[in-house]
C-alpha positions as CSV (number, residue, x, y, z in Angstrom):
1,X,97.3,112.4,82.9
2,X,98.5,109.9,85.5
3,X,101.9,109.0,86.1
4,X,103.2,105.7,87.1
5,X,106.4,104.8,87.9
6,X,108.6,101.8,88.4
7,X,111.7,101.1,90.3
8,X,113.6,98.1,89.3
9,X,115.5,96.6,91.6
10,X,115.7,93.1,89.9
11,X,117.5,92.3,86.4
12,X,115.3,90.4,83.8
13,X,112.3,90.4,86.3
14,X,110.0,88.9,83.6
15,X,106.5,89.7,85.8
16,X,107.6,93.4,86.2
17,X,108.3,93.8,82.5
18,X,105.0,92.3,81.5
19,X,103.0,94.3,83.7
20,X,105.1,97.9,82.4
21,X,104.0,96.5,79.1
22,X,100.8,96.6,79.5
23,X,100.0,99.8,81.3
24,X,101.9,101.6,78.4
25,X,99.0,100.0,76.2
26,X,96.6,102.9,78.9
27,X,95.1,105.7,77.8
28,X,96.0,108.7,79.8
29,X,98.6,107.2,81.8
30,X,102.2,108.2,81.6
31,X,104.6,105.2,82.5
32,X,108.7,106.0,83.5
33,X,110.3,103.3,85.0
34,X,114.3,103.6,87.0
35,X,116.6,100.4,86.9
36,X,118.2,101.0,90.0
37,X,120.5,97.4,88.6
38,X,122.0,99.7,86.3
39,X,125.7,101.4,87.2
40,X,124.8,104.8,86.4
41,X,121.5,104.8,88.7
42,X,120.4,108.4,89.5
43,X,119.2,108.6,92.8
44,X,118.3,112.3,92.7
45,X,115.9,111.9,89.9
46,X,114.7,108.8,91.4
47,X,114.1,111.0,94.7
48,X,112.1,113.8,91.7
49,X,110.3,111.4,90.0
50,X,108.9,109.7,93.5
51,X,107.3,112.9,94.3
52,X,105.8,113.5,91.3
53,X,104.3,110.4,90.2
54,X,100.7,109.4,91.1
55,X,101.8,105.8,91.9
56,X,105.4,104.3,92.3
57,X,105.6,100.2,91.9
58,X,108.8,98.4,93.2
59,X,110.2,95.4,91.8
């Protein structure tokens, strides 16, 4: 299974929510996005989940 991940660096970025919407809709593709907007951001599973995903997306 592929893994996909998005960084969000934007709040309410409407394109990057439509597109996340749509590759959940994928077969065999495992979709994790980060909202690096949010207060609590956790870089060092940011840093993990970089490494591990097949493809990372910025926004």
């Amino acid at each position: 299974m592929r893994e996909i991940l998005h960084i969000l660096t934007k709040r309410d970025d409407a394109v990057a929510k439509a597109i996340i919407e749509q590759e959940r809709n994928l077969r065999d593709v495992k979709i994790d996005a980060i909202d690096l907007t949010a207060k609590d951001a956790d870089y060092d599973a940011l840093v993990k989940k970089i490494f591990s995903a097949d493809a990372v997306h910025v926004w």
